[in-house]
Wavefront OBJ file of the C-alpha trace (Angstrom):
o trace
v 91.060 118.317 108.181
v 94.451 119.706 108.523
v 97.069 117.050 106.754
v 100.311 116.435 108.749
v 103.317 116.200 107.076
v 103.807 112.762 106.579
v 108.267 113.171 107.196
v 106.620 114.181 110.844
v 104.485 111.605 111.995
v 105.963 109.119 114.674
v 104.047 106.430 114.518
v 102.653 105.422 111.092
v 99.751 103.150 112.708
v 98.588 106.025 114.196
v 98.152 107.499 110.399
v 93.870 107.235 109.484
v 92.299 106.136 106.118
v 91.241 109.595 105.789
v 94.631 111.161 106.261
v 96.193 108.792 103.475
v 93.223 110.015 101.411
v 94.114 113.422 101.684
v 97.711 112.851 101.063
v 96.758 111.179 97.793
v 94.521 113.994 97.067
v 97.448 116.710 97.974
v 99.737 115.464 95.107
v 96.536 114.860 92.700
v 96.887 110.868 92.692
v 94.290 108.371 92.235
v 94.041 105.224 94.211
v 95.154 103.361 91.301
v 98.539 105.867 90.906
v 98.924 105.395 94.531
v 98.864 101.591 94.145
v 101.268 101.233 91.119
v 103.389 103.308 93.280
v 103.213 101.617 96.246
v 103.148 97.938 94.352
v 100.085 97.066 95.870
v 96.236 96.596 94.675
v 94.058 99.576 93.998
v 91.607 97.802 96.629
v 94.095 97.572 98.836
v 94.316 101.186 99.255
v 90.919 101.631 99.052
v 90.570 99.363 102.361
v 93.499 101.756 104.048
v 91.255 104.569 103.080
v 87.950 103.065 104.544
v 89.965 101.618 107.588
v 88.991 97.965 106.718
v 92.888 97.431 106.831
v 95.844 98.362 109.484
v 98.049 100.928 107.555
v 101.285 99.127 106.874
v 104.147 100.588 109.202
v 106.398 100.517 106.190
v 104.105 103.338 103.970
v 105.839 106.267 106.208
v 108.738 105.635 104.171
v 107.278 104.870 101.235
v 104.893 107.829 101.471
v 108.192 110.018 102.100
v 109.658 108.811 98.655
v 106.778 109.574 96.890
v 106.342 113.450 98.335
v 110.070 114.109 97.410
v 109.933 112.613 94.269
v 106.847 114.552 93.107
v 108.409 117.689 94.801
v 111.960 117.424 92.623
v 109.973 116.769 89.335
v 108.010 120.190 90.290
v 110.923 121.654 91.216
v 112.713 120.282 87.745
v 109.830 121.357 85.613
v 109.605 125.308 87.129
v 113.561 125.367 86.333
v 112.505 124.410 82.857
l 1 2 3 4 5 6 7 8 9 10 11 12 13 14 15 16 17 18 19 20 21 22 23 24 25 26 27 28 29 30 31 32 33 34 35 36 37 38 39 40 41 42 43 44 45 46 47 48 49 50 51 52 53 54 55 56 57 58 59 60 61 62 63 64 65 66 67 68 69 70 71 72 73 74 75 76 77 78 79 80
């Protein structure tokens, strides 16, 4: 499955448990990372995952702030 960057996808909604999963997997976070990041239980993203919950609309952003803020610390620790 081919992951989408998440700074291009319209419509968040139309993001699917498995893509989340493989965004989590891309920057090597567990559910439970995800979660403290996010604020929310690790069986809460478990359910996004599995699709037994609607994707919030507000994780594109979210998801965004994560990806750049893992990209500028690997960015900051190759300048080191």
């Amino acid at each position: 499955m081919e992951l989408r960057n998440v700074s291009t996808i319209s419509r968040i909604a139309l993001m699917t448990g498995e893509e989340l999963k493989t965004f989590r997997e891309k920057f090597g976070l567990s559910q439970d990372q995800l979660a403290k990041e996010l604020k929310v239980a690790r069986n809460t993203v478990s359910r996004w995952e599995l699709e037994e919950r609607k994707i919030p609309e507000f994780l594109e952003l979210a998801l965004q702030t994560i990806e750049r803020r893992i990209s500028d610390s690997e960015k900051a620790g190759a300048q080191e």
